[in-house]
C-alpha positions as a LaTeX table, in Angstrom:
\begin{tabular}{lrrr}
\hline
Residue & $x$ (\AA) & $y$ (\AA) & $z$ (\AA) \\
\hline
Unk1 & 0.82 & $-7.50$ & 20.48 \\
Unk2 & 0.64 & $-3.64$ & 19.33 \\
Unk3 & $-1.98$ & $-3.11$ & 22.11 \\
Unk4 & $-0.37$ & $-4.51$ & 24.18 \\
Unk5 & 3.14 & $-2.75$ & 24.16 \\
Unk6 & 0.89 & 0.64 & 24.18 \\
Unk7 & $-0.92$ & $-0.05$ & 26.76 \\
Unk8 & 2.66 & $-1.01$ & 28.84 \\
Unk9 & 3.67 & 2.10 & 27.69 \\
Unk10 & 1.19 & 3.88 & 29.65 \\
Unk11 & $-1.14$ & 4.51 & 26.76 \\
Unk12 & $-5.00$ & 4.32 & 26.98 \\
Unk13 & $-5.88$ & 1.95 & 23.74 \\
Unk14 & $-8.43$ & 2.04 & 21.82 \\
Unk15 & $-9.68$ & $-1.04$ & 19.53 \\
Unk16 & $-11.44$ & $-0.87$ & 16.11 \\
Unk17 & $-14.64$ & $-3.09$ & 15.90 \\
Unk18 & $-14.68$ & $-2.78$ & 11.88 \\
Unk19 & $-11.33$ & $-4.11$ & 11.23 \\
Unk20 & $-8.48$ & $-5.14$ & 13.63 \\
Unk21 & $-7.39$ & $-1.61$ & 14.08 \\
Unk22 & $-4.92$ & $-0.57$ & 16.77 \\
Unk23 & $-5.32$ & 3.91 & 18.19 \\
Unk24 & $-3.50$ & 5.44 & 20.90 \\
Unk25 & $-3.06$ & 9.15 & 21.72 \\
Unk26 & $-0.57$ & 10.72 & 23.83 \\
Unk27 & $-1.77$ & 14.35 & 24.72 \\
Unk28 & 1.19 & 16.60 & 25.57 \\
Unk29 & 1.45 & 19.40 & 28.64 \\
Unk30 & 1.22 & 22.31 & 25.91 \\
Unk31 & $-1.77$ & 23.21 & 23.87 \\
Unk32 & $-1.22$ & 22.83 & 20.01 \\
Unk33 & $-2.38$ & 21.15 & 16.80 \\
Unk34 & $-2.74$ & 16.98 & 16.48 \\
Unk35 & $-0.92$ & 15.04 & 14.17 \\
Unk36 & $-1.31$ & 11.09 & 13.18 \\
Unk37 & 0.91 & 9.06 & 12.65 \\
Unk38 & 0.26 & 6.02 & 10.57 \\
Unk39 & 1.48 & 1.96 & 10.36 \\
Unk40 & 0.15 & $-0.12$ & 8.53 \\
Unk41 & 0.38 & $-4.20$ & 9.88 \\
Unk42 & $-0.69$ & $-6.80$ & 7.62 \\
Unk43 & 1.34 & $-9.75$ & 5.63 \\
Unk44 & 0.83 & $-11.63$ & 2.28 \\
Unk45 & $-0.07$ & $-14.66$ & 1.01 \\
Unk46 & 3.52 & $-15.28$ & $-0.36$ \\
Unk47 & 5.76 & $-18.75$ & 1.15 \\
Unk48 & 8.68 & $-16.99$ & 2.74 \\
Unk49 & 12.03 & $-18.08$ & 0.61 \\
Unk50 & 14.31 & $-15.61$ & 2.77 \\
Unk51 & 15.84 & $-18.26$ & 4.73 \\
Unk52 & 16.16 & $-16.03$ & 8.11 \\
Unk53 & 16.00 & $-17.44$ & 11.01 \\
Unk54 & 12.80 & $-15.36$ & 12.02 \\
Unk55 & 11.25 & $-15.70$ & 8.66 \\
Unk56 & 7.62 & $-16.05$ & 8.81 \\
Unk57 & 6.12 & $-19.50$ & 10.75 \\
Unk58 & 2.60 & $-19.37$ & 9.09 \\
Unk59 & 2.82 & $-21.69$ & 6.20 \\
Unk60 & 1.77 & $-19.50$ & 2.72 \\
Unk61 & 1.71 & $-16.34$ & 4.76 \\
Unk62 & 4.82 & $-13.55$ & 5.37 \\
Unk63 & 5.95 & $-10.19$ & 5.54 \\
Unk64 & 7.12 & $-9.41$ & 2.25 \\
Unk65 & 6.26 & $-5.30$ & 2.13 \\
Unk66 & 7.70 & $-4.35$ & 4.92 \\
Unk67 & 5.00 & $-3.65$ & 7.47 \\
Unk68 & 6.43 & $-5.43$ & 9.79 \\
Unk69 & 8.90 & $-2.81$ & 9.96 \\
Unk70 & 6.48 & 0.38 & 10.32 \\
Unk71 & 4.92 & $-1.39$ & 12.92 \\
Unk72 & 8.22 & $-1.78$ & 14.87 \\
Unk73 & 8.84 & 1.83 & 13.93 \\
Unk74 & 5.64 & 3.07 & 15.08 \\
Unk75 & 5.74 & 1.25 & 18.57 \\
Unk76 & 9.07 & 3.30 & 19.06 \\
Unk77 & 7.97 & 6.78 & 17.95 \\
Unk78 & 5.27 & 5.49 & 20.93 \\
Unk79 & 7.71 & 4.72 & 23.54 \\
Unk80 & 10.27 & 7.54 & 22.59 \\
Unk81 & 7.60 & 9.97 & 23.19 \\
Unk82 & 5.44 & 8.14 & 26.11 \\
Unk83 & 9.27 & 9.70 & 27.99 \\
Unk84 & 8.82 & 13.01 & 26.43 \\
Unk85 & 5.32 & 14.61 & 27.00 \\
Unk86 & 6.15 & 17.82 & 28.62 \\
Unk87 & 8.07 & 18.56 & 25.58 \\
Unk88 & 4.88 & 18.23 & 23.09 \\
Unk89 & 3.17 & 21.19 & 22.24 \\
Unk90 & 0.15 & 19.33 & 21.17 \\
Unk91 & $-1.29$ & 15.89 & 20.42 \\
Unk92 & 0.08 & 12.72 & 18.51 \\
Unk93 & $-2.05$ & 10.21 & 17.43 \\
Unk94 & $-0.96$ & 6.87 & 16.62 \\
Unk95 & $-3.03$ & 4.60 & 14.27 \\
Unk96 & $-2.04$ & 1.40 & 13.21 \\
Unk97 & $-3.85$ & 0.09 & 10.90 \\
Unk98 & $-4.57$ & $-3.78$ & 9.32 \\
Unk99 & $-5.79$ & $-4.88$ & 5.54 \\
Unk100 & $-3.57$ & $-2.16$ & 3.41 \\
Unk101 & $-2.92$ & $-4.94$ & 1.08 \\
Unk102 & $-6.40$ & $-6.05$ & 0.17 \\
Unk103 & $-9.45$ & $-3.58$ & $-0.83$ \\
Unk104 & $-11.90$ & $-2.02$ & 0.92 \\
Unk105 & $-8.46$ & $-1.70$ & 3.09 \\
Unk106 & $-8.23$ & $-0.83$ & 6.51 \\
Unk107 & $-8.08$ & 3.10 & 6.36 \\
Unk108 & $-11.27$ & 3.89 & 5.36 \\
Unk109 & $-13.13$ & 1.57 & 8.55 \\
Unk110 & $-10.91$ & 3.09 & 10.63 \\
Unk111 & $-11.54$ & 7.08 & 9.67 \\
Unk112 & $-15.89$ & 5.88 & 9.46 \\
Unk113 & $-15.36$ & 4.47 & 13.15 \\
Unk114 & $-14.05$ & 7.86 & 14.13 \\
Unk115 & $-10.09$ & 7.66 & 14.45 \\
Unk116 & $-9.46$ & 11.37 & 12.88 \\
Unk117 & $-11.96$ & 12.75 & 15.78 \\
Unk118 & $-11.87$ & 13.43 & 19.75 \\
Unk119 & $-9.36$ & 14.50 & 19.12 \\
Unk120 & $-9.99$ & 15.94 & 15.59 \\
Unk121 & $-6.31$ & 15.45 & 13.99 \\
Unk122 & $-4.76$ & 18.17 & 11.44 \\
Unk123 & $-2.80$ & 16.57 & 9.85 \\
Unk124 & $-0.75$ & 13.10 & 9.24 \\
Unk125 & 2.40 & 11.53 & 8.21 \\
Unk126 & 3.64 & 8.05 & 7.22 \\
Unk127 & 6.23 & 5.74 & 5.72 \\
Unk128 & 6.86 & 3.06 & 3.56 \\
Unk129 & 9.88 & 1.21 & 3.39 \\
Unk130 & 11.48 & 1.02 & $-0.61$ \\
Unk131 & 13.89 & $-1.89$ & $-0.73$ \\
Unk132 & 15.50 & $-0.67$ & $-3.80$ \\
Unk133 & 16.55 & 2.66 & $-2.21$ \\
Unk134 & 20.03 & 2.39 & $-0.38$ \\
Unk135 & 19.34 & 2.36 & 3.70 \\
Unk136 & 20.30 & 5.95 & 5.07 \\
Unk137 & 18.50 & 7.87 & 2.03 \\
Unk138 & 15.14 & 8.84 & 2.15 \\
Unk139 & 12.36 & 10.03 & $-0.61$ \\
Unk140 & 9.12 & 12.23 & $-1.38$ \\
Unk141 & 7.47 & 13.85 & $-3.89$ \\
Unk142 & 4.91 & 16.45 & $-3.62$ \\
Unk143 & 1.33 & 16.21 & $-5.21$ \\
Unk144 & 0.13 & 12.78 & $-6.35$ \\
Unk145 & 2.65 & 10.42 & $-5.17$ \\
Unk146 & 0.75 & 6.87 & $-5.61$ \\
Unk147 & $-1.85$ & 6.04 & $-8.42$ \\
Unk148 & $-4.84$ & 5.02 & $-7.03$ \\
Unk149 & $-6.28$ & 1.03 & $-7.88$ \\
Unk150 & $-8.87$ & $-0.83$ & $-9.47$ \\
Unk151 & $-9.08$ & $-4.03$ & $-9.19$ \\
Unk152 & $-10.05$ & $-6.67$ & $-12.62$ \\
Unk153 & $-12.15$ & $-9.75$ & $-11.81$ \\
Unk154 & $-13.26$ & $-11.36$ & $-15.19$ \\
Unk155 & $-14.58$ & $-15.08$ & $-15.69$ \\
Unk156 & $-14.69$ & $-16.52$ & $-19.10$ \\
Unk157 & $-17.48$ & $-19.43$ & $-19.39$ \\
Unk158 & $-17.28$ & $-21.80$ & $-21.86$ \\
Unk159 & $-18.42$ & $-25.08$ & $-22.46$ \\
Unk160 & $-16.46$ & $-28.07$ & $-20.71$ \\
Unk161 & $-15.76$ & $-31.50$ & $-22.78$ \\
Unk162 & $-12.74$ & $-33.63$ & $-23.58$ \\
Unk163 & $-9.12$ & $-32.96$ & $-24.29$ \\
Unk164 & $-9.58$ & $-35.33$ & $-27.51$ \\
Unk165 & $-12.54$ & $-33.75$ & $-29.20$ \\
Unk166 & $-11.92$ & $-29.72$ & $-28.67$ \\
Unk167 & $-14.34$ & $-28.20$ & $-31.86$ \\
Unk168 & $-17.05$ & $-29.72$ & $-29.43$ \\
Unk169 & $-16.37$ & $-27.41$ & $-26.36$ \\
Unk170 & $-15.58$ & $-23.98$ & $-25.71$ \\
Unk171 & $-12.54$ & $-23.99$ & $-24.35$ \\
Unk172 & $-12.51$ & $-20.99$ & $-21.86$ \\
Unk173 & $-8.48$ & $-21.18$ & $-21.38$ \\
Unk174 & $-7.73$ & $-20.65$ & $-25.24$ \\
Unk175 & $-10.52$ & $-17.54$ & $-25.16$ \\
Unk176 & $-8.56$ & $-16.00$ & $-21.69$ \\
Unk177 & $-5.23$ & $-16.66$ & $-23.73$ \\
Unk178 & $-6.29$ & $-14.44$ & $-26.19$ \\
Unk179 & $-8.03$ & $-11.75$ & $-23.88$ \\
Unk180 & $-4.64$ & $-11.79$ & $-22.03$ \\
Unk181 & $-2.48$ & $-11.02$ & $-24.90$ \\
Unk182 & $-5.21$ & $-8.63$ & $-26.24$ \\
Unk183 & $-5.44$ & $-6.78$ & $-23.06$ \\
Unk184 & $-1.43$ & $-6.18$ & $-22.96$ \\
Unk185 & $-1.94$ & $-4.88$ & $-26.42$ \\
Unk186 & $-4.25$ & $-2.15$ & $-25.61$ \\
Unk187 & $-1.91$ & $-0.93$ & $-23.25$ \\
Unk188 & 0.88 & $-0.59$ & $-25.21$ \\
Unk189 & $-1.31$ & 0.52 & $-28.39$ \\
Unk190 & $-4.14$ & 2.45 & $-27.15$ \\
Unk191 & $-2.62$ & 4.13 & $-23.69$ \\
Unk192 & $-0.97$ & 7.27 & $-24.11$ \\
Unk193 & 2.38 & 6.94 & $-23.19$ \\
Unk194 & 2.53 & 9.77 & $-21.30$ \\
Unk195 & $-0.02$ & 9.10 & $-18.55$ \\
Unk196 & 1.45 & 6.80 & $-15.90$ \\
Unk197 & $-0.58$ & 3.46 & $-16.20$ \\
Unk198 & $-0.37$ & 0.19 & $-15.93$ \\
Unk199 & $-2.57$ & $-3.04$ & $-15.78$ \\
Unk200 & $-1.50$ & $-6.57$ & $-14.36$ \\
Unk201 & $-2.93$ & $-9.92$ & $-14.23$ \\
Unk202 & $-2.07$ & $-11.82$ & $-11.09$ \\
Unk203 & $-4.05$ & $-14.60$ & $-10.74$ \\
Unk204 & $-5.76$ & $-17.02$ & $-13.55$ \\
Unk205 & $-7.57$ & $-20.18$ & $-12.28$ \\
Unk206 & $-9.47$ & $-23.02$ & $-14.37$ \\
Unk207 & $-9.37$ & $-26.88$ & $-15.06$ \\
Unk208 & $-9.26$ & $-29.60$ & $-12.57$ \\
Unk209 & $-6.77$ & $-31.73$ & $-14.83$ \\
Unk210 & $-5.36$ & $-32.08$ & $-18.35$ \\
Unk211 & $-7.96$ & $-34.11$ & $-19.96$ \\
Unk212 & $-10.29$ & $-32.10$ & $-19.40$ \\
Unk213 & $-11.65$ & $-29.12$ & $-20.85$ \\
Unk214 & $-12.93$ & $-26.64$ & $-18.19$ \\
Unk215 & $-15.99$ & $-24.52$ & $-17.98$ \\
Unk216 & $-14.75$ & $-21.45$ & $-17.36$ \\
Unk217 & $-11.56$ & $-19.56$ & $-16.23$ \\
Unk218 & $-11.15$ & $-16.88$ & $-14.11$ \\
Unk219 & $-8.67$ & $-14.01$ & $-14.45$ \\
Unk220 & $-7.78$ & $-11.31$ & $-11.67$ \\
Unk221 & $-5.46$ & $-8.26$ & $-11.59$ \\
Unk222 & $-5.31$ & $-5.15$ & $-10.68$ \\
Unk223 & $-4.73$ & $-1.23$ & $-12.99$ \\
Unk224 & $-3.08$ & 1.77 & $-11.42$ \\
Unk225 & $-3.23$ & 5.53 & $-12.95$ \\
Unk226 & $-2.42$ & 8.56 & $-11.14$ \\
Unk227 & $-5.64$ & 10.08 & $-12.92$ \\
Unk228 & $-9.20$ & 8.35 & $-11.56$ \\
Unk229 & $-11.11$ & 9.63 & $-14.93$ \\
Unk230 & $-8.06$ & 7.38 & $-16.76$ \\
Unk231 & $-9.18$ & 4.31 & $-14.80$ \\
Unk232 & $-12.94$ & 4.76 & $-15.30$ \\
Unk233 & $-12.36$ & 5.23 & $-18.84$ \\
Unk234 & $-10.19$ & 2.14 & $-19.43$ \\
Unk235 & $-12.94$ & 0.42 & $-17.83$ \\
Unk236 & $-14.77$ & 0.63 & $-20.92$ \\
Unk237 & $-12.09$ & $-0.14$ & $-23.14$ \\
Unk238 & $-11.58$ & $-3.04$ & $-20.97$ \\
Unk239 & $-15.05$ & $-4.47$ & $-21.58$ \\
Unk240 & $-15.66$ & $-3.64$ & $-25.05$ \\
Unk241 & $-12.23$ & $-6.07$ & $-26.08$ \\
Unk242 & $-13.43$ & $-8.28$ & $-23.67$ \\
Unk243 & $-16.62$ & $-8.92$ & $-25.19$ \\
Unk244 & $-15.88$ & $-8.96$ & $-28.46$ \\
Unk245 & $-12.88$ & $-11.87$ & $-27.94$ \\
Unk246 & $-15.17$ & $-14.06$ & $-26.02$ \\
Unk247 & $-18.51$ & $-13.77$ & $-28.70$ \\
Unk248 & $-15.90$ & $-14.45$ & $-31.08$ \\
Unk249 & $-15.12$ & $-17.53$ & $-29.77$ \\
Unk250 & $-18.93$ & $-18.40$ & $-28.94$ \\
Unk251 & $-18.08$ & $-18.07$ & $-24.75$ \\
Unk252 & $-19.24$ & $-15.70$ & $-22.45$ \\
Unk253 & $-18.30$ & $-13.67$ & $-19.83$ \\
Unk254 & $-18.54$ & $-11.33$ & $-16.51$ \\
Unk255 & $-16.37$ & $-8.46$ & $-15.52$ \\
Unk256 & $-16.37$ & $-6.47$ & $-12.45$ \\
Unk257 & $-14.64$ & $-3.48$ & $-11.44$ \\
Unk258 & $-13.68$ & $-3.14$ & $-7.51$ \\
Unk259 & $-12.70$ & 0.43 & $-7.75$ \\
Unk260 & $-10.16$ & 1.00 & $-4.75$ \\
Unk261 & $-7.82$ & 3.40 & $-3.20$ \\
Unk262 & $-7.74$ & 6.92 & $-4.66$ \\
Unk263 & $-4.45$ & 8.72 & $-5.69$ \\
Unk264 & $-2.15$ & 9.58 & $-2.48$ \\
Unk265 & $-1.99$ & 13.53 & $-3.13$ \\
Unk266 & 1.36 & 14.41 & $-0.82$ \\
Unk267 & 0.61 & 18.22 & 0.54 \\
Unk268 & 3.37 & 20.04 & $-1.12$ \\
Unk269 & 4.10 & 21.97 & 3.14 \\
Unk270 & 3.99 & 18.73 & 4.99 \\
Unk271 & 6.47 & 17.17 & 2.49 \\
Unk272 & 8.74 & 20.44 & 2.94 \\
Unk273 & 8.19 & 19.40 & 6.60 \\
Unk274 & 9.58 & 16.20 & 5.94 \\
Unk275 & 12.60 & 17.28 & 3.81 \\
Unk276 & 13.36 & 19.78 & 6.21 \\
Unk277 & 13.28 & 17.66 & 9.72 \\
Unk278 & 15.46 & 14.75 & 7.85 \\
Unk279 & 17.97 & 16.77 & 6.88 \\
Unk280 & 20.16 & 17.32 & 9.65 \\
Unk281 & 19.86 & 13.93 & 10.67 \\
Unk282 & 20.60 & 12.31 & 7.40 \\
Unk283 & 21.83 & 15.40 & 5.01 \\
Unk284 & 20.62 & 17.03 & 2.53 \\
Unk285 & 21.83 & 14.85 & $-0.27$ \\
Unk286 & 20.29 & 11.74 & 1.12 \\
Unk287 & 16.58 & 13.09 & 0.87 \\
Unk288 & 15.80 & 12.54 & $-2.90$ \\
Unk289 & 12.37 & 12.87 & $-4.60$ \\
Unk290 & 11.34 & 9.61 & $-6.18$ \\
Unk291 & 9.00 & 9.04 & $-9.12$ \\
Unk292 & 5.62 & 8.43 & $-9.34$ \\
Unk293 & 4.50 & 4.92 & $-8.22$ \\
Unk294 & 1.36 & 2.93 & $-9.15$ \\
Unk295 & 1.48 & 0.74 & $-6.45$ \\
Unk296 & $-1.69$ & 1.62 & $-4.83$ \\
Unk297 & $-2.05$ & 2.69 & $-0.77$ \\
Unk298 & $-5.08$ & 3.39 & 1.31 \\
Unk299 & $-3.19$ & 6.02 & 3.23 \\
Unk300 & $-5.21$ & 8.12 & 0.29 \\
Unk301 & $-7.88$ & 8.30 & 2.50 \\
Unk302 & $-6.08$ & 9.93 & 5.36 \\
Unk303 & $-4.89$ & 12.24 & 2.66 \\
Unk304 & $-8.07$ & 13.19 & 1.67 \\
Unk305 & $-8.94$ & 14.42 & 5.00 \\
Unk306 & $-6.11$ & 16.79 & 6.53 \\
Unk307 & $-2.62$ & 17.74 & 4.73 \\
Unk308 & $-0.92$ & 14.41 & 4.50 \\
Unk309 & 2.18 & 13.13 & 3.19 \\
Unk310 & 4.13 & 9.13 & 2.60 \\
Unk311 & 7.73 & 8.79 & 2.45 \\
Unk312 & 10.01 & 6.55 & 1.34 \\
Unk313 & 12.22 & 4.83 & 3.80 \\
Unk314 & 15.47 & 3.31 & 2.55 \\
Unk315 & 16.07 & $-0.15$ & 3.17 \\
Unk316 & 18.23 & $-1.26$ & 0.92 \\
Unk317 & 21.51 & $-3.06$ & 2.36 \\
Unk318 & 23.83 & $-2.98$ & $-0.53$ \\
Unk319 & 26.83 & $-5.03$ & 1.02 \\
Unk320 & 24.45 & $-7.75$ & 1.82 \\
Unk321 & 22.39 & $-7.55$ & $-1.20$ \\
Unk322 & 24.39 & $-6.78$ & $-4.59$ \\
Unk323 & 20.98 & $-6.64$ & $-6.29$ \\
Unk324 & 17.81 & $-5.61$ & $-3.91$ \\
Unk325 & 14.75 & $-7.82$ & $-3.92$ \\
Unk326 & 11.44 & $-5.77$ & $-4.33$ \\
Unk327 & 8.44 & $-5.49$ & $-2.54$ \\
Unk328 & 6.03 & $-8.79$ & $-3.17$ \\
Unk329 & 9.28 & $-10.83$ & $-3.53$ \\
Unk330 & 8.93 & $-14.14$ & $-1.52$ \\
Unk331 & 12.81 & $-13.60$ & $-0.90$ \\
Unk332 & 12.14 & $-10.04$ & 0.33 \\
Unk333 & 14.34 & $-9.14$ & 3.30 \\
Unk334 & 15.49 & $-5.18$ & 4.32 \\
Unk335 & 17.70 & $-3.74$ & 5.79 \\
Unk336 & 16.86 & $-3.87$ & 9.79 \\
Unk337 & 19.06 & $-0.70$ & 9.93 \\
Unk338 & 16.15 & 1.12 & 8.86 \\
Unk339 & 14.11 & 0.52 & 11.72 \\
Unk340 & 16.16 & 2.87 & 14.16 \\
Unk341 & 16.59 & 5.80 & 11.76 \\
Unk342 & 12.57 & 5.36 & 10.49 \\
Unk343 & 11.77 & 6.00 & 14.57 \\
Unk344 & 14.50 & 8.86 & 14.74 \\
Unk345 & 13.23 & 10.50 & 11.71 \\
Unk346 & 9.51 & 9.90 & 12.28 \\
Unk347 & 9.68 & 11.46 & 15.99 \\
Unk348 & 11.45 & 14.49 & 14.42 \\
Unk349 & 8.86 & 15.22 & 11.87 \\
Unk350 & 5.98 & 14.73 & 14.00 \\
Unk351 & 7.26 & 17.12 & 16.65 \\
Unk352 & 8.87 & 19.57 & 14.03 \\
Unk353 & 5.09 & 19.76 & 12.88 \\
Unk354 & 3.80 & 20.24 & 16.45 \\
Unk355 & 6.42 & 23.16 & 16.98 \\
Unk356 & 5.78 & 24.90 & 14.28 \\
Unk357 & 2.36 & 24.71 & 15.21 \\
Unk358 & 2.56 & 25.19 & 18.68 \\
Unk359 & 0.06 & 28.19 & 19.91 \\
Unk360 & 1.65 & 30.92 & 20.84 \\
Unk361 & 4.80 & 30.24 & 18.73 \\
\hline
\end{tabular}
């Protein structure tokens, strides 16, 4: 659909063979620098509980982070601009981008295939919609912005028998009880408070039915820190409790670290950039800086490459919503009012960055 309504639009569209990667360039009548701009697509495997009447028709699957809506926001910073190239000083480059939700991600394929070349971009922007912050307000932060995330994939093998006679098994779900609760512990009691970190178990699988004692159990989450040497260091911490819980119990056990995204380091000039081009469109009291988040976002990559910087987009509809549903939520649902003011605001900051940069002045 994205290459579609680009290619209507006049663009020439280039396809990722990687990953399901969407890159089109508009090249304006003025020499000058080239900036990306950056959606990401993909869903989640949540069952939509919004009740709208376009809520997601894929059984188990919806849009529940909102990139739905920098999609839609993208395609009309495209068409705005595919009206408007003899008043770009440069180049724009937009990249839309699948899998932000699920490691290796989509960024990385993308950049190794080539998208930040021919031509070679200088720097990049993009957006996230934050469904706690009121629509009409925006928010950035300078330096590290989003911790960067490891994902936890540990299964705890036991030995399988019957519900009635437990002291002859191992019983793998009593041993990942414990490794749960002792695992929340060392947060809380060997972290230091101070560094932002957390560490989250979403998924725990074992048993086929309640008579039966399983063989083994597997646990999966994910940790966030702002500081990579942090995460590499819990690491250990994380496998020495491990194994000493499960030997106690007379189980075993395997652990592996998928050690994703880096920390999203904003470039303290492209986020004055940003503050400065939403300003007059939204005032100055509406562009906030928010805290730090752990939530993890592949848009590191880009970041790590030319002066980059992710913003917060309001979405928040407070008359509709007394109490705002965050992101993940299978009743997630934002504020559609944000779409028209993310395209406004992203076409300002891309071509305030292009006149600044423009040569000659």
């Amino acid at each position: 659909m994205v290459a579609d309504y680009l290619t209507r639009l006049g663009y020439e569209v280039a396809r990722g063979t990687k990953v399901y990667s969407v890159a089109a360039t508009l090249s304006g009548k003025k020499r000058g620098k080239t900036i990306a701009l950056r959606a990401d697509m993909d869903a989640l495997r949540l069952q939509e509980q919004t009740g709208l009447p376009f809520a997601s028709e894929v059984e188990g699957v919806m849009h529940a982070c909102g990139h739905d809506a920098h999609t839609a926001i993208l395609l009309g910073v495209a068409e705005v601009f595919s009206k408007m190239k003899d008043v770009v000083p440069g180049r724009m480059k937009f990249l839309f981008q699948p899998s932000e939700e699920a490691f290796p991600g989509g960024a990385l394929p993308m950049i190794e295939e080539g998208v930040m070349e021919n031509p070679e971009v200088d720097a990049a922007l993009a957006l996230h919609v934050d469904p706690v912050l009121p629509t009409g307000c925006i928010s950035v932060r300078p330096g590290p912005s989003v911790g960067g995330v490891t994902a936890v994939n540990l299964t705890i093998k036991g030995k399988g028998g019957h519900f009635s006679a437990p002291h002859e098994a191992i019983d793998p779900i009593t041993v990942a009880a414990h490794v749960l609760v002792g695992l929340q512990s060392m947060v809380t009691r060997q972290m230091d408070c101070r560094e932002p970190f957390v560490l989250t178990f979403g998924q725990i699988m074992g048993g086929t039915r309640d008579s039966i004692i399983p063989q083994e159990v597997v646990i999966r989450g994910d940790m966030a820190a702002m500081s990579g040497g942090l995460r590499e260091a819990v690491e250990q911490n994380i496998e020495r409790l491990v194994k000493g819980i499960t030997e106690s119990f007379g189980a075993s056990y395997e652990l592996k670290f998928w050690r994703g995204y880096p920390t999203v380091e904003n470039d303290p000039e492209m986020v004055e950039l940003v503050r400065d081009a939403a300003a007059p469109i939204i005032g100055k009291d509406k562009v906030l800086t928010h805290e730090l988040t752990l939530m993890g976002e592949d848009f590191s990559y880009f970041a790590q490459k030319v002066p980059a910087t992710m913003w917060l987009l309001g979405a928040w509809d407070r008359s509709k919503h007394p109490v705002p549903t965050g992101r993940h939520d299978s009743r997630f649902d934002l504020d559609e009012a944000c779409i028209p003011l993310g395209i406004e605001l992203t076409a300002n900051m891309a071509l305030e960055y292009l006149l600044r940069n423009a040569e000659g002045g």
